[in-house]
GUNU-143185 format. One record per residue (C-alpha): residue in one letter; x, y, z. Coordinates in pm, whole numbers, plus 50000, padded with zeros to 5 digits. Example, Ala and Ser with C-alpha at 12.3 -4.5 7.8 and 13.67 -1.06 7.14 Angstrom:
// GUNU-143185
A512304955050780;S513674989450714;
This chain:
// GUNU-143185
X775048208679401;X772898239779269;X772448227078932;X771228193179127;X768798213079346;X766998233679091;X765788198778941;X763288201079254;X759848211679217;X758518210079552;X761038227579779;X764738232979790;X767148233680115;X770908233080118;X772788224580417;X776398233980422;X778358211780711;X781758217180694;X785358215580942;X786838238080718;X786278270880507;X786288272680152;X789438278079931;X790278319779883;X791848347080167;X788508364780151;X787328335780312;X789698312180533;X792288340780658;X795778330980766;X795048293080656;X797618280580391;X796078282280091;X796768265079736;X794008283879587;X793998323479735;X791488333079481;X788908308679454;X785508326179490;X782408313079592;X780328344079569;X778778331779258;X777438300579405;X775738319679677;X774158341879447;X773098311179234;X771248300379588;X769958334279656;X768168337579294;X766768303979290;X765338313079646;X767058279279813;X767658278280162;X771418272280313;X771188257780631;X775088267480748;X776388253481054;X779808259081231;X781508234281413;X785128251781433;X786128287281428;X788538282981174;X785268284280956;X783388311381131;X785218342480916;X783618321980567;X780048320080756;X780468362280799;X781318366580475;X778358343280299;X775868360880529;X777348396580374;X776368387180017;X772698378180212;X772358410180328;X773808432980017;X770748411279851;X768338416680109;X767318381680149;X768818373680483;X765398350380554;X767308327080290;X770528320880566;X769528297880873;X772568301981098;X773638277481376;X776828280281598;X776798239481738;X781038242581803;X780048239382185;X777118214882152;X777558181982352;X777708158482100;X775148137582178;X772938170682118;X773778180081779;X771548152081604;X768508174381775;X769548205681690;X770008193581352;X766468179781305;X764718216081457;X766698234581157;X765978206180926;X762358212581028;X762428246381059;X764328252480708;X761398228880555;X758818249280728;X760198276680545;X760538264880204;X757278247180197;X755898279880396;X753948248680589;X753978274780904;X751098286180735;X748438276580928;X745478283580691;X743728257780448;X745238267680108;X743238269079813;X743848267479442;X741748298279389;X744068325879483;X741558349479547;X739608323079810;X743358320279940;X743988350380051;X740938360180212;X740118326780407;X743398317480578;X741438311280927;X738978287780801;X735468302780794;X734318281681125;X738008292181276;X736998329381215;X733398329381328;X734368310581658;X736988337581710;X735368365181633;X732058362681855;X732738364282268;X729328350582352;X727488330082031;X724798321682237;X723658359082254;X724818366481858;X721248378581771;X721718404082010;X724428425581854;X723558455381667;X725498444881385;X723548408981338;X721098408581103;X718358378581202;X716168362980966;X713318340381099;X713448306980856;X711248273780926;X712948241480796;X712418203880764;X715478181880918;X717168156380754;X719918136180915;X723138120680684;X725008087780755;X727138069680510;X726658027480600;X729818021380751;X730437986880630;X729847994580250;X732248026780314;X735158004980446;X734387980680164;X735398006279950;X737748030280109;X740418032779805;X737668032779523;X736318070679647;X734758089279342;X735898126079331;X734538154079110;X734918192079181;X732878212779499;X733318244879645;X734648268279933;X731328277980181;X730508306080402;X729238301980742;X726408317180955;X724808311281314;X721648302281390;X719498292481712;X716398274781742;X713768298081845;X712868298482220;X716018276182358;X719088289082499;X720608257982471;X721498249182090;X723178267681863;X724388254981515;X726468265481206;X724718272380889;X727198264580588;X725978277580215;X728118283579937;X729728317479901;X727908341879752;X724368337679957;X723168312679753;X721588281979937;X721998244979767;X719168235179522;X718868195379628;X719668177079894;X721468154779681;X723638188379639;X724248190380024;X725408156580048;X728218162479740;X729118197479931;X729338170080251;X731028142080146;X734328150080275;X732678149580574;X730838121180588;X733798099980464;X736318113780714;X733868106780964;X733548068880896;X737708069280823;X737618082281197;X735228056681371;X737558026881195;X740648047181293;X739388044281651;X737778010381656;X741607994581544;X743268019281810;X741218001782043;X741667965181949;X745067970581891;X745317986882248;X743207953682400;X745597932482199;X748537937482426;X746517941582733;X747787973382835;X745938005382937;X746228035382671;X744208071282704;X742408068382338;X740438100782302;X736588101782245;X737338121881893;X734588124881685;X733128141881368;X730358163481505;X726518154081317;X725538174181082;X721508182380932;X720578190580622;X717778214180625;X714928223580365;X713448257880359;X709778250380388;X708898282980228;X710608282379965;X710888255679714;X714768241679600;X716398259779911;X718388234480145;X721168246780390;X723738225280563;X723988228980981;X726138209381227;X725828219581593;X728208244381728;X730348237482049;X731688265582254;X735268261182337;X738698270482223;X739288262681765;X742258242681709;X743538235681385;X745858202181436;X746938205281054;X746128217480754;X746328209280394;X749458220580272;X751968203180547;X750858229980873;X751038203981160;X750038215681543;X753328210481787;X751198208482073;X752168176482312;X748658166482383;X747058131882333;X744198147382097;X747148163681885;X749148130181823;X745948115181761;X745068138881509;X748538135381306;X748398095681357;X744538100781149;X745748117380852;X748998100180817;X746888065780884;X744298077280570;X746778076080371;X747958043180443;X744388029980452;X743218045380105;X746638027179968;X748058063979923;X744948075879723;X743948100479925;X744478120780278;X742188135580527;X743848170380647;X742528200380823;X741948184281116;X740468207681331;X737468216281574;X736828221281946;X737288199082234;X736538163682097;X734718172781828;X736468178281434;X735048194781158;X735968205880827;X737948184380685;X739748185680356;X741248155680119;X744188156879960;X743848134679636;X746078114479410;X743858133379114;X744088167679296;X740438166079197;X738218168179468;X737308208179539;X739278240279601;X741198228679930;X742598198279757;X746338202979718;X747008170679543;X750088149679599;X751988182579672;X749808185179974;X750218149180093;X753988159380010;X753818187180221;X752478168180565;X754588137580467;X757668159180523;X757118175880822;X755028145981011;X757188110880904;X760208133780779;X761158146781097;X761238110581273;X763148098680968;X766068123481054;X765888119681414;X766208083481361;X769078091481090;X771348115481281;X770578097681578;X772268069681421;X775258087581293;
């Protein structure tokens, strides 16, 4: 079963279900035993040094002095966080299926380290340092973002720009949803900025790290095109809700989700200096998922709609792509990333591991409740 396991790339998980211990007195007691020596100390420590999960659950006591013994050779090598543990001899029956699926879940949580609720990035550097989400951070980070230019730390910098507005043509987009071109982009930094005598509006101003502003506009739009082609993915994703919905006649809460506008704005001063701005909404950041299998457990309506999206971009692009990180405030998403086929597209885009990733812990876990259910 090792051997078998270490053929896995992605992530490995073990789960040990058993009515009755292992062969060997160390392990089974006052049993009657064929085999009093048998050892299986050096198939734990197999486990333990190719970092793979066991998932042990008892169902009798007759098994419980093997489970002590196993979780011994965790601890002597200091990787109890390898051992999930679960006593189910007492469960009704009808409950074990579900407390099956939470350690299934949990135990591929922890492999895939999919808890992780930052966007992951192939630069490990970028990784480390931007596990919020630069739009997360800055919404966190500032109590009132109306009155930023206020604080004594904020350095202001009067700028006069010409405003362009972005749209991809919806119908040539869906025309083409599986044929998307991708080529490489970057990771940006973000900034606030107000218009100048109103209270009112208050955007985001997105450049590419290291305080360089874009050159083109045709350079915005690349740095933008995840955006603009999740946004049209979401107005057909709603649009078919709906007529679906109308189809059978029968009322269902579809929320007004959308992919906030965003500007593209030339420096009028300066000549080849364009900046990116979308409008900024005050309101609690959520991240529904990310782009390496994080998924938001929150029960409400904008939360399952959010999983539904990504999982139904993948379907729609004919497993080409994803749309992940989806995330924002109120109604409004941001930020996405893609998750390509190629693993092509920028820094965020985990590839098929990442599409991996969500796979498992969105249409995995109602795959095994369905499955142990069943049994």
């Amino acid at each position: 079963m090792v051997k078998n396991l270490l053929q896995s790339k992605t992530f490995r998980i073990a789960i040990l279900i058993c009515d009755a211990p292992t062969h060997g007195k160390k392990y089974n007691g006052v049993v009657s035993d064929n085999h009093p020596d048998e050892d299986i100390e050096d198939a734990i420590k197999l486990l333990i040094e190719s970092k793979i999960i066991l998932v042990a659950t008892l169902f009798s006591q007759i098994t419980l002095l093997m489970f002590q013994e196993i979780k011994k050779m965790y601890q002597n090598a200091d990787q109890e966080e390898l051992l999930m543990f679960a006593d189910l001899e007492n469960t009704q029956q009808g409950k074990i299926w579900e407390e099956l699926v939470d350690l299934i879940s949990s135990a591929s949580q922890k492999a895939s380290q999919t808890n992780n609720t930052g966007t992951k990035s192939k630069n490990i550097q970028i990784n480390k340092r931007s596990q919020a989400g630069a739009m997360q951070a800055l919404c966190n980070q500032i109590k009132d973002p109306f009155q930023f230019y206020k604080l004594p730390e904020v350095k202001t910098i009067p700028i006069k720009f010409q405003v362009y507005s972005v749209e991809l043509q919806q119908d040539s987009f869906e025309n083409n949803i599986e044929n998307l071109k991708f080529a490489q982009g970057q990771l940006k930094q973000v900034f606030l900025m107000k218009r100048q005598n109103n209270h009112d509006e208050l955007y985001v101003i997105k450049m590419p790290i290291g305080n360089n502003t874009y050159t083109s506009q045709e350079q915005t739009i690349f740095e933008r095109r995840s955006y603009l082609i999740s946004k049209c993915l979401m107005k057909k994703f709603i649009r078919e809700l709906r007529e679906a919905r109308d189809k059978i006649d029968m009322f269902i809460k579809i929320p007004e989700v959308q992919y906030s506008d965003f500007l593209i704005l030339k420096d009028i001063e300066k000549k080849n200096s364009f900046w990116i701005a979308e409008r900024y909404f005050t309101g609690e950041f959520v991240r529904y998922n990310n782009n390496y299998g994080y998924i938001n457990d929150n029960n409400s309506d904008i939360n399952h709609l959010a999983q539904a999206f990504t999982y139904y971009t993948y379907i729609i692009s004919n497993f080409n792509y994803m749309v992940n990180d989806v995330q924002g405030v109120g109604n409004y998403i941001t930020d996405p990333a893609l998750n390509t086929k190629e693993n092509n597209f920028d820094e965020t885009d985990m590839g098929i591991d990442g599409q991996a990733m969500f796979i498992v812990n969105y249409v995995g876990e109602t795959y095994w409740k369905k499955i142990l259910r069943f049994a």
